[in-house]
N, C-alpha and C positions, 0 to 999 in steps of 0.2 A: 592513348587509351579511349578519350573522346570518339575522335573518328573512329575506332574498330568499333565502340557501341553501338553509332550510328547504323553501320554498315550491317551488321548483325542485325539490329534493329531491320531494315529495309528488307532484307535476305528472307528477314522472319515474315516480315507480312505480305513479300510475294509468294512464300509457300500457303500463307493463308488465301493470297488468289486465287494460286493453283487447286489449291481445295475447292475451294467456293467452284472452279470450274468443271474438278471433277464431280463434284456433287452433282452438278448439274445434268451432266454426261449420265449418272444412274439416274436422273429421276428425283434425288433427294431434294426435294426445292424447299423445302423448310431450314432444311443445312443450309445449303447454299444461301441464302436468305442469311443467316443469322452470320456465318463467315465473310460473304461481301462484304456485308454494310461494316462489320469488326475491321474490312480492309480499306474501306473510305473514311471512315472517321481519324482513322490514323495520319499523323502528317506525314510518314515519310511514303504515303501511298495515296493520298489528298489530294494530290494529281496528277495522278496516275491513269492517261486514256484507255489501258488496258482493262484497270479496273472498273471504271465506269460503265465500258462497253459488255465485262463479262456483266456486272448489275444490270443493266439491259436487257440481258437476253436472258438472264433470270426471272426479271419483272416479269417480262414478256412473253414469257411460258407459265409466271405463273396467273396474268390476267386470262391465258388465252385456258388453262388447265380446267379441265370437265370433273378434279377430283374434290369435291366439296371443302375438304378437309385442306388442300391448299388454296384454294379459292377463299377458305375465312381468314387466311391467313393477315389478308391486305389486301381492303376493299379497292383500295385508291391503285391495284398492282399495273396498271397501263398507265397513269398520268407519269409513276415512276421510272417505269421504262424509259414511255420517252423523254423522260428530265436527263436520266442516264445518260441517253446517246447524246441528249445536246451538251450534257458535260464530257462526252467524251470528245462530241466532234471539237470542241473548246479546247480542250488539252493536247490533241491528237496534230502537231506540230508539222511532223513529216506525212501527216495523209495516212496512215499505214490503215487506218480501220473505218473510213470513208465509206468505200463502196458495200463494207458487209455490212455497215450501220445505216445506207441509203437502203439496202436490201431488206432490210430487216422492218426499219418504218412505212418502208415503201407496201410490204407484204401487207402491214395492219388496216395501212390510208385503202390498200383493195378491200380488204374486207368491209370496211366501212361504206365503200364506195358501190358494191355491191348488195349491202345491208339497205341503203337508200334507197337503191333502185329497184331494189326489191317492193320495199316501201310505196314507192312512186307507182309503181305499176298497179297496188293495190287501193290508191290513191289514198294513201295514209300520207299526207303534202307535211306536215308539222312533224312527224317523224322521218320521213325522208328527207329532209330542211335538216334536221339536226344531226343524223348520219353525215350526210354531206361536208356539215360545217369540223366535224368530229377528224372525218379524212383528212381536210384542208389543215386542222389544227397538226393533225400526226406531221405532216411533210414540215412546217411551221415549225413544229422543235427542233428542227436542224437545219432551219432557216433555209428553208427549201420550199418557196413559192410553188401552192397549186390554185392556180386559176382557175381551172376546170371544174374542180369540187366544188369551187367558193361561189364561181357562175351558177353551177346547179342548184346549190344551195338557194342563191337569191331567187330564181324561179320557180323554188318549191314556196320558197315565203310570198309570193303574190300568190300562188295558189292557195295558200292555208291564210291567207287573210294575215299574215305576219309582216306588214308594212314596216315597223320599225330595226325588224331584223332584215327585213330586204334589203333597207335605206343604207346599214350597217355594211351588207355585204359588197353592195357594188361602190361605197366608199371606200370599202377598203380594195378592192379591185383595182380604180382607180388609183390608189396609193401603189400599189404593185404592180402598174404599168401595163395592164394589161389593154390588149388593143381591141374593143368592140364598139361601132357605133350604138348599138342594141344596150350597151351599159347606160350609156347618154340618157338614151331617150326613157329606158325604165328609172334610172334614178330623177328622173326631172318629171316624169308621170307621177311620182309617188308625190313629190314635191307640190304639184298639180292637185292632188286629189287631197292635201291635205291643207290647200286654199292658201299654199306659200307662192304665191306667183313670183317672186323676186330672183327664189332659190330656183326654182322650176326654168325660169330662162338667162340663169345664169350658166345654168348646166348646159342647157341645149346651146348656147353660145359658143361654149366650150367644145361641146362638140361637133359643134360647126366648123370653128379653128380645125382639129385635126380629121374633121371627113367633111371638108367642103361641097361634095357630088352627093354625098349622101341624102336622096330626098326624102326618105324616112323620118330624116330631122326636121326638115322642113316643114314636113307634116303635124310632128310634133308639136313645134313652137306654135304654128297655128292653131290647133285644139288648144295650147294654152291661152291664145287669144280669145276663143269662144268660149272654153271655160266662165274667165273674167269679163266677158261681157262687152269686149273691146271691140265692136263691128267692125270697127272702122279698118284697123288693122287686119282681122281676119279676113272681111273680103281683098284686102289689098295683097296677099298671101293668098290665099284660093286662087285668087284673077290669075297668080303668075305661075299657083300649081298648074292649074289648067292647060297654060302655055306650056309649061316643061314637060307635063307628062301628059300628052293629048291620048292615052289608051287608058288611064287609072278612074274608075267608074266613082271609085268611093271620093275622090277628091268632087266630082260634079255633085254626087248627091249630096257632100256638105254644103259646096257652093250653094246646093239649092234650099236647105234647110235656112240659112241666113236669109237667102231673099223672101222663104215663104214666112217668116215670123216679121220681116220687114212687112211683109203684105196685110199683115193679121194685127198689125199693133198700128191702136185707133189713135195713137198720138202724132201717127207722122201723117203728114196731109196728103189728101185724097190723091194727086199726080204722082205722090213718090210711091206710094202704095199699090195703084197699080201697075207703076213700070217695072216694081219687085215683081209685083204675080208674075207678068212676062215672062222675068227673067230667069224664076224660079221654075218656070216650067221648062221652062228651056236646059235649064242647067237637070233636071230629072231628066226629062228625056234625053241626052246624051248619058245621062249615067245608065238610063235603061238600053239605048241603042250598043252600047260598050259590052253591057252585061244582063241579057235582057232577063235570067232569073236572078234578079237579086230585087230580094221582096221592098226593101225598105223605100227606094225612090217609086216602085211600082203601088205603095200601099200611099206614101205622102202625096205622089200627085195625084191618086183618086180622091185622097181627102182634101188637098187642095182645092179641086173644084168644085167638091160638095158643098166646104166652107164658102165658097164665091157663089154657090147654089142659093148657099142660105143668108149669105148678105143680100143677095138683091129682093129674096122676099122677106126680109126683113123691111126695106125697103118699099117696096110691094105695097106690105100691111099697114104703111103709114099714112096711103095715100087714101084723099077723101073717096066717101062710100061711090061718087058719081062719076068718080075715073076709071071706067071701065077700062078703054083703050090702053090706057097708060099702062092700067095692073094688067091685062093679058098680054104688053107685049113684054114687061117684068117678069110674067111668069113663065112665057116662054124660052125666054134669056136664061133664067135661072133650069129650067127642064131640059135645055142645050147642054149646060155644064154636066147637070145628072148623069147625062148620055155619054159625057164623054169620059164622065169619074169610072163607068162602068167598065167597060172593059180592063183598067188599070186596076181594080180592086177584085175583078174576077179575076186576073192574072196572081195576084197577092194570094189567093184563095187557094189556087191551084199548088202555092207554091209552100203555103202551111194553112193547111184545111182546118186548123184549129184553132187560129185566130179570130177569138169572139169580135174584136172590133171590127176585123172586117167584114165580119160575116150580116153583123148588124147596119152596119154602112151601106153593103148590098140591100137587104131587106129594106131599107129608106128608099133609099134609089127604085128597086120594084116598084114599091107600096104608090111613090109619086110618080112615075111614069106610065102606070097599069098597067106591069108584065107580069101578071096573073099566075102565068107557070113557072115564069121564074122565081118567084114569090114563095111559091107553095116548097119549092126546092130547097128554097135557102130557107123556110120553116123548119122544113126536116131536119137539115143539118145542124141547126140550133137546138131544135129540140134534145137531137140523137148526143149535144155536145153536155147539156144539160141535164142528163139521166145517167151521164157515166158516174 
């Protein structure tokens, strides 16, 4: 008598499924809603993948539903769905409801994922960030890795200034195996820019191990070495980027940025200081022969020699009133370097017309050479920059 109870019992609450599914089939998602959930609380239907998946696709219409009146139903109606499917995929022993339940979350993670990119394009980055991570989560209830999403995600959060949700995402990337040098080096940047040098080249180490060729790392670890101030290490890193990648411009113009601050900083002695200048010049000018518009090496070695301009008549001015000889041929020294900042800093000019510093750099450089018309030129442009 026990057992037929049972039986009868179970009988009953999958006609109660049946229900809930045809409710669903008219439309009725208030029914269906209030019949599901009557058939999962039940033990003899507790675990039941059938069940589960019809709750699912209940939820699931009724978060995606445009009719108010089922929308107030259950604010939370999409977290539920996919709690559904991942208790049905749980229960779902022979596979039988797999691919309609991959189809079905996989449907949502698109919408989200074009919800984002939408976002993205509109550069709303903190909204698109959390579409993204929303898709990633859909596939995630059914234990169904999306790296894709979670990648897009972490590059909307360096764009929206969201560092610690970046940090987060390509963490978990890495936990989920996913294969990209580019993970490396942005999670070991973030690491970087929040003065953890430890964590920063523990990572890139790491991804050294599994992309040994990859010089992007490379490059990496070294910014972390100039970051922390660690010369020593950074130029020994530059010296053998140079070697490795003898076409990449940006590796020479760091090269040269180290040597020109060696050159500039009054503590290291006068012979090291100028074999930096040298070599700082050196190292710009193949980052400009490589790439001759790229402003940055074209704008620091004009200033580099301005700065060498203005040491030597510094220089100069200290010398007694009756060394004529001496100061004019100081000042000639220093009027040589002028001449030769100029062309580097008119190229700079050419190449972003609206960089006050260089414009003013020029305007020095005239004003002490006496190029009169070039003077008056680079007034205008100042001027014309200062009245917008």
């Amino acid at each position: 008598m026990v057992l037929l109870t049972t039986i009868t019992v179970g009988f009953a609450q999958k006609n109660v499924r049946q229900t809930a599914s045809n409710y669903l089939k008219e439309g009725k998602l208030d029914k269906a809603v209030e019949a599901i959930n009557q058939c999962i609380q039940d033990p003899t239907t507790a675990t039941d993948a059938k069940a589960w998946f019809i709750r699912g696709n209940i939820y699931l219409e009724l978060a995606n539903s445009q009719d108010e009146k089922y929308k107030a139903i259950d604010p939370d109606a999409l977290q539920k769905a996919l709690d559904s499917y991942n208790k049905a995929t749980e229960f779902d022993t022979k596979k039988e409801f797999t691919e309609d339940i991959y189809a079905k979350v996989n449907w949502q993670r698109n919408n989200y994922f074009n919800q984002a990119v939408d976002n993205y394009n509109k550069k709303l980055y903190k909204e698109a960030m959390v579409a993204f991570e929303n898709g990633a989560d859909a596939l995630s209830s059914i234990n169904v890795a999306d790296t894709v999403s979670l990648f897009y995600a972490a590059a909307c959060a360096t764009l929206a200034n969201e560092k610690e949700k970046g940090k987060e995402y390509y963490i978990e990337l890495l936990k989920q195996g996913a294969k990209s040098a580019a993970i490396y080096m942005s999670l070991s940047d973030i690491y970087r820019q929040d003065k953890d040098s430890a964590q920063a080249l523990k990572i890139i180490k790491e991804g050294q191990k599994n992309y040994p060729n990859d010089f992007r790392l490379f490059l990496t670890e070294t910014n972390i070495y100039l970051t922390f101030g660690d010369t020593e290490k950074a130029l020994k890193y530059l010296k053998l980027a140079t070697q490795k990648d003898t076409a990449n411009p940006t590796v020479f113009f760091a090269l040269g940025t180290i040597y020109d601050n060696i050159s500039n900083d009054t503590t290291k002695p006068g012979k090291v200081r100028e074999e930096a200048f040298g070599l700082a010049v050196n190292a710009y000018n193949s980052a400009i022969r490589l790439n001759p518009n790229y402003f940055e090496p074209n704008y620091n070695l004009g200033a580099l020699y301005v700065n060498k301009a203005a040491n030597i008549m510094d220089i100069a001015g200290k010398l007694p009133l009756d060394a004529d000889a001496e100061y004019n041929k100081l000042k000639k020294e220093a009027d040589n370097y002028l001449e030769m900042a100029a062309p580097n800093l008119e190229k700079a000019v050419e190449l972003q017309p609206d960089d006050v510093n260089t414009l003013f750099s020029l305007k020095q450089i005239y004003a002490r050479t006496n190029k009169l018309d070039k003077l008056k030129g680079i007034n205008e442009k100042i001027d014309a920059l200062q009245k917008k």
